[in-house]
The first five atom37 places (N, CA, C, CB, O) and aatype in JSON, in Angstrom:
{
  "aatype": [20, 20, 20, 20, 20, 20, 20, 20, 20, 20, 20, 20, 20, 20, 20, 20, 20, 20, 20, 20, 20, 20, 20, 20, 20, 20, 20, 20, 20, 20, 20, 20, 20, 20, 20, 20, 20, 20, 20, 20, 20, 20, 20, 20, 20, 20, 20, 20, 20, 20, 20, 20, 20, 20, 20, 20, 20, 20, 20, 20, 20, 20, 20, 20, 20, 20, 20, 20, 20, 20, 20, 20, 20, 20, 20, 20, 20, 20, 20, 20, 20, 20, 20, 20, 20, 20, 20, 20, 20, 20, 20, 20, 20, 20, 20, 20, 20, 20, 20, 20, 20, 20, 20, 20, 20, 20, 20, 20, 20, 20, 20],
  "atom_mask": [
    [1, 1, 1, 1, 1],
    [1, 1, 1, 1, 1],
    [1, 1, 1, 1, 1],
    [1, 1, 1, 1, 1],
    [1, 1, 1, 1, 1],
    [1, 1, 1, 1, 1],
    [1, 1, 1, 1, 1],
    [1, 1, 1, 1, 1],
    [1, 1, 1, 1, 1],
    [1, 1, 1, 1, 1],
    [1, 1, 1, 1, 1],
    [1, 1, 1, 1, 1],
    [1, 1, 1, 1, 1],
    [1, 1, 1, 1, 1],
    [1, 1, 1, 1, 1],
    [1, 1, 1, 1, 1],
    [1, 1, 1, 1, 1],
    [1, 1, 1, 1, 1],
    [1, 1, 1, 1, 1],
    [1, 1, 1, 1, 1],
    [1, 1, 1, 1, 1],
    [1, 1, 1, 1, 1],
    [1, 1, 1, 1, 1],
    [1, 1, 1, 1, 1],
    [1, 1, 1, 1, 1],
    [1, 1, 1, 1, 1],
    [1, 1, 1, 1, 1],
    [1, 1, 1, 1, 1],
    [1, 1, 1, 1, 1],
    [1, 1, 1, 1, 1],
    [1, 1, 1, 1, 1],
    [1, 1, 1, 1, 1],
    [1, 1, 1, 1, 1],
    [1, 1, 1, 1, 1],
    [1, 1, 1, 1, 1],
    [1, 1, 1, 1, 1],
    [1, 1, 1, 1, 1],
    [1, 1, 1, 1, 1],
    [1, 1, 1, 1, 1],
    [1, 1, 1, 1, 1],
    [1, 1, 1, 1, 1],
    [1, 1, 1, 1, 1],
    [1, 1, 1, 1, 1],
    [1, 1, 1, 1, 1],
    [1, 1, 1, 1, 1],
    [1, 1, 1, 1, 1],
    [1, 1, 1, 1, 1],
    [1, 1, 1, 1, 1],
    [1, 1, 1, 1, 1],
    [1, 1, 1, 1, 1],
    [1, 1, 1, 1, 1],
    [1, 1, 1, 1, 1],
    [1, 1, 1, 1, 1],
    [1, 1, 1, 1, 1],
    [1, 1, 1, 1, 1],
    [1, 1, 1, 1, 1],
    [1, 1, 1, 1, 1],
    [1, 1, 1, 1, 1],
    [1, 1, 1, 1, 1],
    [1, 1, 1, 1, 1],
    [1, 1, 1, 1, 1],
    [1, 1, 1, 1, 1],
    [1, 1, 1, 1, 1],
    [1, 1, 1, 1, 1],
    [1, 1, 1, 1, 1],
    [1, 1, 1, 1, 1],
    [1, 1, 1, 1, 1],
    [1, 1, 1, 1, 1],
    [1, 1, 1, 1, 1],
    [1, 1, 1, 1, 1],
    [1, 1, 1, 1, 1],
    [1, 1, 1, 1, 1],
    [1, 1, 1, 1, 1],
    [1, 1, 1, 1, 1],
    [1, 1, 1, 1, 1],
    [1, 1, 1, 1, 1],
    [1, 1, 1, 1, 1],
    [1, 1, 1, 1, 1],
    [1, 1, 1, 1, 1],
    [1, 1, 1, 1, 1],
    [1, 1, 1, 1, 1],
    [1, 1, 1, 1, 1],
    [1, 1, 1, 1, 1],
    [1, 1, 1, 1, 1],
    [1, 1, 1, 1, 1],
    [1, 1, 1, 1, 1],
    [1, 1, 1, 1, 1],
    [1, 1, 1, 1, 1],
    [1, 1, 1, 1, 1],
    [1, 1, 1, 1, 1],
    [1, 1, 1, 1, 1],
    [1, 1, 1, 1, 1],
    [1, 1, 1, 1, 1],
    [1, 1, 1, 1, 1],
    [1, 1, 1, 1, 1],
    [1, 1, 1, 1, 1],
    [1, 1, 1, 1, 1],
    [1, 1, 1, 1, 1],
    [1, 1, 1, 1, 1],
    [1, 1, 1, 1, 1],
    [1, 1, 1, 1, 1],
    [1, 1, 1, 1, 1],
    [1, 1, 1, 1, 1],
    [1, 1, 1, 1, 1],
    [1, 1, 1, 1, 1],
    [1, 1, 1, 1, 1],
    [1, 1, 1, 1, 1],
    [1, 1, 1, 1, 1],
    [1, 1, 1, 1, 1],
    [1, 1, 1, 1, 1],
    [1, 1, 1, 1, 1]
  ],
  "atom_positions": [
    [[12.4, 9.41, 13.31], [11.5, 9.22, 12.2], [11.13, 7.74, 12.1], [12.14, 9.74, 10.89], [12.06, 6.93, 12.09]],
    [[9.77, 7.27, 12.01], [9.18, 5.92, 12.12], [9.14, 5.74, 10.95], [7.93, 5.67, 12.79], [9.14, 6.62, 10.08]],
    [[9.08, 4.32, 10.76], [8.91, 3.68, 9.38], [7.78, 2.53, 9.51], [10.4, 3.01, 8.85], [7.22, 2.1, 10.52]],
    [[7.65, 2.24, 8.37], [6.82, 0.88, 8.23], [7.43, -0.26, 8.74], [6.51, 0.52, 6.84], [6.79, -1.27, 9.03]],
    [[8.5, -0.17, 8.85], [9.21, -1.41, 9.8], [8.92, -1.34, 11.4], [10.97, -1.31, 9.65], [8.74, -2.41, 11.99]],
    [[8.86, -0.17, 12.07], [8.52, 0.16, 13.53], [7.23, -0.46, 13.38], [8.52, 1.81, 14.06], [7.02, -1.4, 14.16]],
    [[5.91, -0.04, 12.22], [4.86, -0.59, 12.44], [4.68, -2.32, 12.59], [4.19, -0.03, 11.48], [3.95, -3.02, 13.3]],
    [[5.54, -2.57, 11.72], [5.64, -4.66, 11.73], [6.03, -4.77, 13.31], [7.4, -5.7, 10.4], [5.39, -5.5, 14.05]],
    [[7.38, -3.83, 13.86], [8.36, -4.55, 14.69], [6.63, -4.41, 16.09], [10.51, -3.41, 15.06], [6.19, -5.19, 16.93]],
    [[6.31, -3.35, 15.73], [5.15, -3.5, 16.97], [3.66, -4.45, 16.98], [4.6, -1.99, 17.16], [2.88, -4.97, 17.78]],
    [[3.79, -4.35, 16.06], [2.44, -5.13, 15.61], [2.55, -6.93, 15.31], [1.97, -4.33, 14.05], [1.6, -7.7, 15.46]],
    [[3.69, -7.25, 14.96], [3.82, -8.75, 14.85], [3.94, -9.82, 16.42], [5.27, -8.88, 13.92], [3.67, -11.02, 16.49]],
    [[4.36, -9.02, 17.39], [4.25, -9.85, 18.5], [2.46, -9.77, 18.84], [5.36, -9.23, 19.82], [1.96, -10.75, 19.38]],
    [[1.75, -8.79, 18.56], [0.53, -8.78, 19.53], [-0.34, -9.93, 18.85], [-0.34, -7.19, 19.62], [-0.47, -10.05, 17.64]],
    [[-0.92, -10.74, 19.8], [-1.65, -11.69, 20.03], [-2.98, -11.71, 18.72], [-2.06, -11.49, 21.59], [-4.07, -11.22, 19.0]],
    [[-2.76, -12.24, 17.54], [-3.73, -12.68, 16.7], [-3.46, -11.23, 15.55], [-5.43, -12.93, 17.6], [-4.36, -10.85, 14.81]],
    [[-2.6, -10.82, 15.59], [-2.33, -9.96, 14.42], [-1.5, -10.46, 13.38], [-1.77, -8.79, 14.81], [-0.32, -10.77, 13.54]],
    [[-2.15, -10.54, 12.28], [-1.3, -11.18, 10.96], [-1.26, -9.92, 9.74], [-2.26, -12.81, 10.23], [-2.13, -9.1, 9.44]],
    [[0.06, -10.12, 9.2], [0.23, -9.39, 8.22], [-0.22, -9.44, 7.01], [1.1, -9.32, 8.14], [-0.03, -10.62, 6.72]],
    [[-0.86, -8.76, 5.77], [-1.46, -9.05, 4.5], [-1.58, -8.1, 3.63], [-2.59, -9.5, 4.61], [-0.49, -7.51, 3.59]],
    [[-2.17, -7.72, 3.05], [-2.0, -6.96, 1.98], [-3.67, -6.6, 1.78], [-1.13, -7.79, 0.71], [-4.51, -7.4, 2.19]],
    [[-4.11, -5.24, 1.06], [-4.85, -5.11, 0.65], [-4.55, -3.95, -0.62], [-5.61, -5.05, 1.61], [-3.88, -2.92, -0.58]],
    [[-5.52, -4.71, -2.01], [-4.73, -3.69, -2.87], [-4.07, -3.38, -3.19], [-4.6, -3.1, -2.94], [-3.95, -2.29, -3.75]],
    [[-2.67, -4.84, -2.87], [-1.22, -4.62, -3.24], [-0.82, -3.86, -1.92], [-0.96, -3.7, -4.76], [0.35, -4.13, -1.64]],
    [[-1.65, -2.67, -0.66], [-0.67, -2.52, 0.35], [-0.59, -2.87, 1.58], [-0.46, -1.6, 0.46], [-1.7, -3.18, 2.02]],
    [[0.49, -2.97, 2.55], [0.14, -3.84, 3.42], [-0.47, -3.11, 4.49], [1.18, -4.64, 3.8], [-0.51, -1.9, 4.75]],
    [[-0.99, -4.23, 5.1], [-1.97, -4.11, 6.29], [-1.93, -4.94, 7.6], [-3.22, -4.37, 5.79], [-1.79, -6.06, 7.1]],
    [[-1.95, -5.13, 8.86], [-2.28, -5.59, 9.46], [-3.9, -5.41, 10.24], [-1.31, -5.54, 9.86], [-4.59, -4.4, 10.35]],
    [[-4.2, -7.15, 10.81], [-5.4, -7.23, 10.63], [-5.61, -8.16, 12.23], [-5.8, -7.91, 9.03], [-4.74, -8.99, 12.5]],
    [[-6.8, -7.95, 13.21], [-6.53, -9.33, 13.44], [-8.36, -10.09, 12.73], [-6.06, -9.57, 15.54], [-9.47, -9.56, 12.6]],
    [[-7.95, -11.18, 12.52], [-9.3, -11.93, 12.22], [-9.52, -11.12, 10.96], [-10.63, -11.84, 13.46], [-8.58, -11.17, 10.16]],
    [[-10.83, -10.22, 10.54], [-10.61, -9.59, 9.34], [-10.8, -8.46, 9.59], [-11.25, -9.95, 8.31], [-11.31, -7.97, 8.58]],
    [[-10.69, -7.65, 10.44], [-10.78, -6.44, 11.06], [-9.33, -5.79, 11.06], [-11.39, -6.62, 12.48], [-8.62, -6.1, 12.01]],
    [[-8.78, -4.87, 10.05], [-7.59, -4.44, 9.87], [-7.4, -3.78, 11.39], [-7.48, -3.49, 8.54], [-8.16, -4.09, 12.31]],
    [[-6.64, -3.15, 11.5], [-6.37, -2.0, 12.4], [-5.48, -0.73, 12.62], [-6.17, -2.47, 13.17], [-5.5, 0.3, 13.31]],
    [[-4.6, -1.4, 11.58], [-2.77, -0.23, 10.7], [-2.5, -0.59, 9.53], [-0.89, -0.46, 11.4], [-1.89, -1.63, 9.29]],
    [[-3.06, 0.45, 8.4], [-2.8, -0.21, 7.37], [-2.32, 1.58, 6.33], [-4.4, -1.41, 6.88], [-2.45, 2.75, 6.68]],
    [[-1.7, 0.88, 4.9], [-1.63, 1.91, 4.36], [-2.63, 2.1, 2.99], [-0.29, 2.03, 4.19], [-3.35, 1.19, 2.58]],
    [[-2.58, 2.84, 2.65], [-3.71, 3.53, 1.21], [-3.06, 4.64, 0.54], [-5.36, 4.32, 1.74], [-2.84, 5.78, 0.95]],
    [[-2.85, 4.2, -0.34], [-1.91, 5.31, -1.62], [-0.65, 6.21, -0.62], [-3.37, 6.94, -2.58], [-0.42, 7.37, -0.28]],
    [[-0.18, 5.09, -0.47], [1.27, 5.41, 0.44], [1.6, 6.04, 1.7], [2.02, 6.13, -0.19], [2.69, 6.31, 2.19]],
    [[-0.22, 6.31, 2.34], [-0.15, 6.79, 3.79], [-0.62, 5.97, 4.72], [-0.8, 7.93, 4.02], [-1.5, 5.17, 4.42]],
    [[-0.1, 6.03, 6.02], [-0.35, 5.43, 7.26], [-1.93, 5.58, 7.79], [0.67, 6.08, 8.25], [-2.17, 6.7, 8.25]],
    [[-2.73, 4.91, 7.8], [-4.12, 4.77, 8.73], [-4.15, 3.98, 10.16], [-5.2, 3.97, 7.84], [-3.7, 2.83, 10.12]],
    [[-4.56, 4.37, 11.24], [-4.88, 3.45, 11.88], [-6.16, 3.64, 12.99], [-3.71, 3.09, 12.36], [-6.39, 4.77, 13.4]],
    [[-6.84, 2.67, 13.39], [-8.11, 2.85, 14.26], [-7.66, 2.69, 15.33], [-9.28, 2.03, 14.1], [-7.17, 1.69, 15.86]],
    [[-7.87, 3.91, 15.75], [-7.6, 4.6, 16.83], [-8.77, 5.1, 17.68], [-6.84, 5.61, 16.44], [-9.8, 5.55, 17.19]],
    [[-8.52, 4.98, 19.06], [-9.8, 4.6, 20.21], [-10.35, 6.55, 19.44], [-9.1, 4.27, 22.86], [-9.46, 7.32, 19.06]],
    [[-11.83, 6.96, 19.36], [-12.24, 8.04, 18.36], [-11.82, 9.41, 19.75], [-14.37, 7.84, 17.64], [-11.24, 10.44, 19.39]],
    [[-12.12, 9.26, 20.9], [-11.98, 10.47, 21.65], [-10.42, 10.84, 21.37], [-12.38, 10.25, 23.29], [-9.97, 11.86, 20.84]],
    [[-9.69, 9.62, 21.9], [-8.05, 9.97, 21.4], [-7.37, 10.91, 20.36], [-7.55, 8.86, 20.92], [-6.49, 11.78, 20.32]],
    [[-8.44, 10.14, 19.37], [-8.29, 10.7, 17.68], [-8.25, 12.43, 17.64], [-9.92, 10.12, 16.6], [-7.47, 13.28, 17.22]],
    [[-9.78, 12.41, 18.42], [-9.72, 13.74, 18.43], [-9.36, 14.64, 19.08], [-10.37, 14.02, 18.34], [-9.71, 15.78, 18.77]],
    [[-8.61, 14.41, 20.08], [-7.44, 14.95, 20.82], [-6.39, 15.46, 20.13], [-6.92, 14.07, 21.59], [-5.96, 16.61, 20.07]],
    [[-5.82, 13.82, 19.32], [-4.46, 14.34, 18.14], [-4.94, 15.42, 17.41], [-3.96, 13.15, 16.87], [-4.55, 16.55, 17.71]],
    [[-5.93, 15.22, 16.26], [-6.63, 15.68, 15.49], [-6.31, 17.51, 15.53], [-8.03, 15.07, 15.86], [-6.07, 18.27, 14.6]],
    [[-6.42, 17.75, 16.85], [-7.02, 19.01, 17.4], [-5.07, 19.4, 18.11], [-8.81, 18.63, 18.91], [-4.42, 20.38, 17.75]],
    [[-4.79, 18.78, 18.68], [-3.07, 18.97, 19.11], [-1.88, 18.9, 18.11], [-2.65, 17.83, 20.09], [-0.95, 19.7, 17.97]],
    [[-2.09, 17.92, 17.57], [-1.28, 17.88, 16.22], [-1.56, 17.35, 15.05], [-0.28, 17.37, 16.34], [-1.26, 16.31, 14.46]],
    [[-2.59, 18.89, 14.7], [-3.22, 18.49, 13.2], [-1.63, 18.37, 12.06], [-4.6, 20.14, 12.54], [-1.9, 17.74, 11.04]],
    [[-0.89, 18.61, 12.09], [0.59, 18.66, 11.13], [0.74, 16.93, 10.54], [2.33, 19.2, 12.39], [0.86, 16.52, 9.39]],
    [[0.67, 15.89, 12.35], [0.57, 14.54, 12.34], [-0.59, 13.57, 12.02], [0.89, 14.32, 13.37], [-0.38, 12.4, 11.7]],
    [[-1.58, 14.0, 12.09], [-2.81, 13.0, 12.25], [-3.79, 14.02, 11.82], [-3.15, 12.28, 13.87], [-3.74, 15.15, 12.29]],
    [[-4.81, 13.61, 10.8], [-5.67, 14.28, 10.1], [-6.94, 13.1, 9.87], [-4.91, 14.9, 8.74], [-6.68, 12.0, 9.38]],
    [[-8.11, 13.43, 10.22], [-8.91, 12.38, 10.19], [-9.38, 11.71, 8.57], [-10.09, 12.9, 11.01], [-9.41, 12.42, 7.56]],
    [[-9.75, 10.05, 8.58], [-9.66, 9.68, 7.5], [-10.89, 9.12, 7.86], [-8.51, 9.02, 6.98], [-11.1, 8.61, 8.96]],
    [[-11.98, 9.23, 6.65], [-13.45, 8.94, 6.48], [-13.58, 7.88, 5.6], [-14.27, 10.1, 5.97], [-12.89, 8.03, 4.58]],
    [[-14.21, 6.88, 5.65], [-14.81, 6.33, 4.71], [-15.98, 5.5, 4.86], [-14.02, 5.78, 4.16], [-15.87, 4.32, 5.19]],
    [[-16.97, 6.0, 4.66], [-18.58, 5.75, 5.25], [-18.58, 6.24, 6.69], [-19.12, 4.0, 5.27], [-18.26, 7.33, 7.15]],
    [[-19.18, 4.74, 7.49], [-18.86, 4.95, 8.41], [-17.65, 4.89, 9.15], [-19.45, 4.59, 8.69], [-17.71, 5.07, 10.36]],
    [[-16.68, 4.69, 8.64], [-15.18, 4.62, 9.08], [-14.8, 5.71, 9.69], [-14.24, 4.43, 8.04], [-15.21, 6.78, 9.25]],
    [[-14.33, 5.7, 10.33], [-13.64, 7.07, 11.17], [-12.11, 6.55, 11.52], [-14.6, 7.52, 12.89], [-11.77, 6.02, 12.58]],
    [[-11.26, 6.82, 10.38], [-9.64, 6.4, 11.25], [-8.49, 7.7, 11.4], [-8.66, 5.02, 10.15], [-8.71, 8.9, 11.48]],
    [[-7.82, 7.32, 11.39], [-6.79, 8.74, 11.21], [-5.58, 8.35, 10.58], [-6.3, 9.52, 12.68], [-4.92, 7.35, 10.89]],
    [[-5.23, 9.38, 9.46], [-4.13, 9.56, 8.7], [-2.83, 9.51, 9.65], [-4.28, 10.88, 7.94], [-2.87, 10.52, 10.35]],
    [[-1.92, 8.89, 9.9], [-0.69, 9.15, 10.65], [0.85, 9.32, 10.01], [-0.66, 8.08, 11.55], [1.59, 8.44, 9.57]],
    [[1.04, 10.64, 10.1], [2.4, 10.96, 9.28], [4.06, 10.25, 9.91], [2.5, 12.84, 9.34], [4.98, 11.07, 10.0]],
    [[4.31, 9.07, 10.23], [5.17, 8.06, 10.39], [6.7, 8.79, 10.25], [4.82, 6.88, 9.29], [7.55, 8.35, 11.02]],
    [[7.09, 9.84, 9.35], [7.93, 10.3, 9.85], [7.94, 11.6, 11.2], [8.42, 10.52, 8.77], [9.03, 11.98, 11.64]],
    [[6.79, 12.1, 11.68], [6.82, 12.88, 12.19], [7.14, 12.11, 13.74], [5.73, 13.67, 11.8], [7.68, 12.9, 14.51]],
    [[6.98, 11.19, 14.12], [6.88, 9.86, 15.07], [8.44, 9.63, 15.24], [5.99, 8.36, 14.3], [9.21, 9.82, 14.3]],
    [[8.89, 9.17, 16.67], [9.42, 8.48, 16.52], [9.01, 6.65, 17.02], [10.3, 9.19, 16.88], [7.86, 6.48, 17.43]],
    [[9.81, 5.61, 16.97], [9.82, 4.44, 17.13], [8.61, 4.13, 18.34], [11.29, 4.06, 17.39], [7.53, 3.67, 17.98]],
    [[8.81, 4.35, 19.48], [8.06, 4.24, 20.96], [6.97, 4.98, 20.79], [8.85, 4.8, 22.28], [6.02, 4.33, 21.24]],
    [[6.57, 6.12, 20.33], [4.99, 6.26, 19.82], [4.26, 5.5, 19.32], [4.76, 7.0, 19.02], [3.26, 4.9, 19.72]],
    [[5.0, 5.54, 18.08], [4.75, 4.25, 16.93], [3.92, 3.43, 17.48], [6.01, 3.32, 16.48], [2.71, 3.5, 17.69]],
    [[4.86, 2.5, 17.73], [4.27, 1.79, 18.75], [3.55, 1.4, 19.43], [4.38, 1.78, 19.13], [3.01, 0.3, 19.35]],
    [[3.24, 2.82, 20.85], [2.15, 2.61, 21.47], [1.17, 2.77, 20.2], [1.97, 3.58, 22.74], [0.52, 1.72, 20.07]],
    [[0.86, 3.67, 19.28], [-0.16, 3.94, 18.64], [-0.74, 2.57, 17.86], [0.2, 5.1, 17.8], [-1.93, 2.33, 17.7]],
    [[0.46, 1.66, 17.37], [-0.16, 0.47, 16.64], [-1.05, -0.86, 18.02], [1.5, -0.36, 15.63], [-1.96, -1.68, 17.87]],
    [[-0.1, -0.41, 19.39], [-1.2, -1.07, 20.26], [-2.46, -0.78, 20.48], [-0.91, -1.1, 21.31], [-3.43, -1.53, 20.62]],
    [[-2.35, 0.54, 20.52], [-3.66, 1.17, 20.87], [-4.98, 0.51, 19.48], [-3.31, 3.21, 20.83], [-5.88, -0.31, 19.64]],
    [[-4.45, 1.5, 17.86], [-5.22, 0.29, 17.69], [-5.75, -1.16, 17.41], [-5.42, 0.46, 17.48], [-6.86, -1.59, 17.09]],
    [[-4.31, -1.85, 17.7], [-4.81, -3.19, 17.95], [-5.97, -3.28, 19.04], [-3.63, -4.05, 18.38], [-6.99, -3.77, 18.54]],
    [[-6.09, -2.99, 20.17], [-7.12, -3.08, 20.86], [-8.36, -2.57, 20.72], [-6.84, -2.82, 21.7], [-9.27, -2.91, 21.47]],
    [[-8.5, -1.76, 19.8], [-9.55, -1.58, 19.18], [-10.42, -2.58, 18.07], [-9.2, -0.57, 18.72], [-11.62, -2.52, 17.8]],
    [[-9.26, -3.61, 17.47], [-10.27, -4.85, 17.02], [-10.19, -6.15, 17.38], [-10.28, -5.05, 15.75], [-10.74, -7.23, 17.15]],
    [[-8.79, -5.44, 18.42], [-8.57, -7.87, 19.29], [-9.78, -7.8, 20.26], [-6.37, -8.55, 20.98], [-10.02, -6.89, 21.04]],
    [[-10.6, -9.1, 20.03], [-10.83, -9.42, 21.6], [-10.78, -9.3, 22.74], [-10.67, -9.88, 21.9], [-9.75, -9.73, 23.25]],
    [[-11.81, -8.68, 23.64], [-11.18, -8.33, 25.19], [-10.63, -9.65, 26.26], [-12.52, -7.51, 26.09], [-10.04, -9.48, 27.33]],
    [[-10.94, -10.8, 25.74], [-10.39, -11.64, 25.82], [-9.17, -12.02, 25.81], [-10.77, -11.97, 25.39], [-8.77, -12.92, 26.56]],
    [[-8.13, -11.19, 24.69], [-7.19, -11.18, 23.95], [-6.02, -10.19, 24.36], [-7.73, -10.98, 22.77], [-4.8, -10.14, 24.5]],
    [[-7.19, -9.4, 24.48], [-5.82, -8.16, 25.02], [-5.6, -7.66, 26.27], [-5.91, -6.79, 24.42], [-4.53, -7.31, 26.76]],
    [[-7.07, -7.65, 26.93], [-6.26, -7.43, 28.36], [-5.3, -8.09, 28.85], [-6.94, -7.51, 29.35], [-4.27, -7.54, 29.24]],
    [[-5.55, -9.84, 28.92], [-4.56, -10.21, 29.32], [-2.97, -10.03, 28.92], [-4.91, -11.13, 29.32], [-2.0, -10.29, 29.64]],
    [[-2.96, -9.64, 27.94], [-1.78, -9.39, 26.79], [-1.12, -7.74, 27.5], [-2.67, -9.2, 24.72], [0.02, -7.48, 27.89]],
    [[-2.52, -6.76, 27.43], [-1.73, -5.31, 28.01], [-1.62, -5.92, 29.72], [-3.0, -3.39, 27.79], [-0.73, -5.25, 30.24]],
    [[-1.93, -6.47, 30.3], [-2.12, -6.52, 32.03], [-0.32, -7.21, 32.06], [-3.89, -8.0, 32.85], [0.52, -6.88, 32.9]],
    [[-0.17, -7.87, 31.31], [1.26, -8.51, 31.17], [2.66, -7.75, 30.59], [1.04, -9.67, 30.25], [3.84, -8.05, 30.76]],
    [[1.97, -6.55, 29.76], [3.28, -5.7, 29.66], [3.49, -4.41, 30.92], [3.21, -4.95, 28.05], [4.32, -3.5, 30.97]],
    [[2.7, -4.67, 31.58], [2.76, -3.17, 32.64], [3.74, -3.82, 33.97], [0.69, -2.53, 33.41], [4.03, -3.11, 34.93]]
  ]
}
């Protein structure tokens, strides 16, 4: 079972991600482009959209899509997870708002 701590422990090393708050909850962001954040006590994160809808459709129980305008993110149920999902999932969407500048070199260095 994942926690909001798995989300920090993955998200604080990657390259230009800072922690903050929105609305009193926290969020990580890089620059001002969030990417894992929570909203009335659930997990969001932007997630590459074909992926999304893969989960979406495999394990609607975990991940349920979250709208707002044009926003397209997904709800992620954090205990259903464990730690190493987590994880990959907060990389994944970090790379959806770092720099390609930023992250390839960053993912080319963990493989």
């Amino acid at each position: 079972m994942a926690t909001w701590e798995d989300v920090r422990a993955a998200a604080q090393p990657l390259p230009g991600a800072e922690e903050d708050h929105w609305y009193g909850e926290p969020l990580f962001r890089v620059g001002t482009r969030a990417f894992v954040q929570t909203t009335r006590g659930r997990v969001i994160m932007k997630l590459d959209r074909n992926h999304q809808e893969l989960l979406f459709e495999a394990r609607p129980e975990v991940f349920t899509p979250f709208v707002a305008g044009a926003l397209r993110w997904a709800y992620v149920d954090l205990a259903a997870l464990d730690a190493r999902e987590t994880a990959d999932l907060v990389v994944e969407a970090w790379t959806m708002v770092a720099p390609k500048k930023t992250s390839r070199p960053w993912l080319a260095e963990q493989r």
